[in-house]
N, C-alpha and C positions, 0 to 999 in steps of 0.2 A: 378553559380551552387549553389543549396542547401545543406546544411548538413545533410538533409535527405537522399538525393540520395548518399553520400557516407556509411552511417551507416552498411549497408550491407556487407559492404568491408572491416570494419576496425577491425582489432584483437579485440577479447575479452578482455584485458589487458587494451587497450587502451580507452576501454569502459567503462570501469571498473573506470579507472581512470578519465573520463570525467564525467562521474555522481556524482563521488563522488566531483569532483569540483562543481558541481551544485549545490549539497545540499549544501558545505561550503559556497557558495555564491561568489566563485572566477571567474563563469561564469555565471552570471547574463541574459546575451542575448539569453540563450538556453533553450529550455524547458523539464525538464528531461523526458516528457508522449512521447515524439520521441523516445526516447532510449529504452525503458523498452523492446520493442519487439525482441530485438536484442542481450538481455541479458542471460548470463547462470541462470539454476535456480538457484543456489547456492548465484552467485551476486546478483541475486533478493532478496534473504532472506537476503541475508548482509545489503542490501540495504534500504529493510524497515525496519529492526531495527532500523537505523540510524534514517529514519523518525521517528519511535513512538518516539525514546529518541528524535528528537528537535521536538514532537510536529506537524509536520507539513501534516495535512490533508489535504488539497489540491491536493498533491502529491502523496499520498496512495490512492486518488480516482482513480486516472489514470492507478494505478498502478495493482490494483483490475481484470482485465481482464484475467493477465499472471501470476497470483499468484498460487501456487497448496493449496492446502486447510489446509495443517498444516499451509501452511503461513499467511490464511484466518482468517484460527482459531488464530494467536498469534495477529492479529490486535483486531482482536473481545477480546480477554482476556486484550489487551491492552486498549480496550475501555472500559470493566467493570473493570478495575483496576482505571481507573480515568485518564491513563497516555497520551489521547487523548482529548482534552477540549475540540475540535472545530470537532469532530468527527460527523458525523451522522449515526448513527446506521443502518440505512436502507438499507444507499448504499451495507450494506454486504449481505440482504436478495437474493440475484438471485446469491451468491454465497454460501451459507451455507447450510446444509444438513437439512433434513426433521425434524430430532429430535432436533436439534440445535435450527432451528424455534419454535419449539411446545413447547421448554424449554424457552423460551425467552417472546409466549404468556401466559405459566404457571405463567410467572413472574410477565407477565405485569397485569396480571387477579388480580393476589393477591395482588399485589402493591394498583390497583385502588379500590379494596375491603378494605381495610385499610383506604383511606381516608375518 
């Protein structure tokens, strides 16, 4: 049997506590983009805090689907704070709002005008 097909079954608690092994690296064989779906919102927002402090974009890509959009918005702040190196910025476009975009081209307009 897969560990997938159980995920659906298993207390929030215990979810809780199996991702947060993933990130620490004490479950290495798992991949935390299985869990995310199955997660309360609130452990999601725990959850990718944890990500931006170690840094780890990979993880916040997967993540990105089940996010509600302040949690969108604190990646995105995370990435113009510098506190995502390996970030790419785009993967937030099909999740950020219309104004967010057009401040973002305002930026980029001005930026490439300066060089």
């Amino acid at each position: 049997m897969k560990l997938a097909a159980l995920l659906p079954f298993m207390d929030k608690e215990e979810l809780q506590s199996l991702a947060n092994d993933i990130i620490e690296g004490k479950k290495d064989n798992i991949k935390l983009a299985i869990i995310f779906p199955f997660l309360k919102k609130d452990t999601l927002e725990d959850i990718v805090d944890k990500l931006i402090e170690k840094d780890k974009s990979k993880e916040l890509y997967t993540a990105l689907p089940f996010l509600n959009k302040s949690t969108i918005m604190k990646i995105h702040q995370a990435y113009k704070d510098g506190k995502l190196t390996h970030f790419k910025e785009e993967a937030l476009l099909p999740f950020l709002d219309k104004d967010t975009i057009k401040q973002m081209f305002d930026e980029l307009v001005k930026e490439k005008g300066q060089e």
